[in-house]
C-alpha positions in Angstrom: 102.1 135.5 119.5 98.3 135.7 119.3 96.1 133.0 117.9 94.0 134.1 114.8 91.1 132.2 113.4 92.9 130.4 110.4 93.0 131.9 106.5 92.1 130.6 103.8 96.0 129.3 102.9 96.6 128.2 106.1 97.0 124.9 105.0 100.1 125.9 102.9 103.0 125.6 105.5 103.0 121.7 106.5 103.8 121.4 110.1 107.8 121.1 111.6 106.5 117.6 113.0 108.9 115.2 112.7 107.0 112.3 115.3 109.3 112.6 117.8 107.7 114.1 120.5 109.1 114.6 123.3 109.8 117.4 125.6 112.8 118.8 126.6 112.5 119.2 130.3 114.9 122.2 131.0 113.7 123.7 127.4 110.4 122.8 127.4 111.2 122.4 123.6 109.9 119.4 121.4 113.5 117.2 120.5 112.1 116.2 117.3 110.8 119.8 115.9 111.8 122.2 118.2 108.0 124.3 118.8 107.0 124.5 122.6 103.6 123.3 123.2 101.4 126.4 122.5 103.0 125.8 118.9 102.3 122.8 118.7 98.8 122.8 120.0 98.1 125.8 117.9 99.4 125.2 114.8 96.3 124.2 113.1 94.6 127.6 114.0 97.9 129.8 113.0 97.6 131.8 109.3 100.6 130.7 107.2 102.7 134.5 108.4 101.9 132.6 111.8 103.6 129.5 110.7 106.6 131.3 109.1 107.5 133.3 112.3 107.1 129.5 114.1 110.0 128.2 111.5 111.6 131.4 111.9 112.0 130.6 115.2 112.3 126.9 114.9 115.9 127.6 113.5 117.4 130.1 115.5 116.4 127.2 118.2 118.3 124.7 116.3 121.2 127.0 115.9 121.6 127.9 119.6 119.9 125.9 121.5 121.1 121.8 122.8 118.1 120.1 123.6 119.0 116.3 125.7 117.0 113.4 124.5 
């Protein structure tokens, strides 16, 4: 996914955070919202189609994927 200068709705999509952050270490996944860290770090900077690809992602994660805490 590349990294676009944000739009002017960017702002629309709130983040996935959930402030539990920690990494799964065999996943590499955040336990509380599920983004690796490049979507986490660049979340400010995606465009909201960006950000809907992210959740999109987000819950085919949640459905598939056991992350350990």
């Amino acid at each position: 996914m590349s990294v676009t200068p944000p739009a002017a709705d960017a702002g629309d999509i709130e983040s996935p955070c959930v402030r539990v952050c920690i990494l799964d270490r065999v996943q590499r996944l955040c336990i509380g919202c599920y983004r690796n860290l490049d979507e986490i770090s660049f979340w400010s900077r995606y465009s909201n189609a960006q950000r809907q690809e992210v959740l999109a992602q987000i819950e085919i994660r949640r459905a598939t994927i056991k992350l350990e805490d």
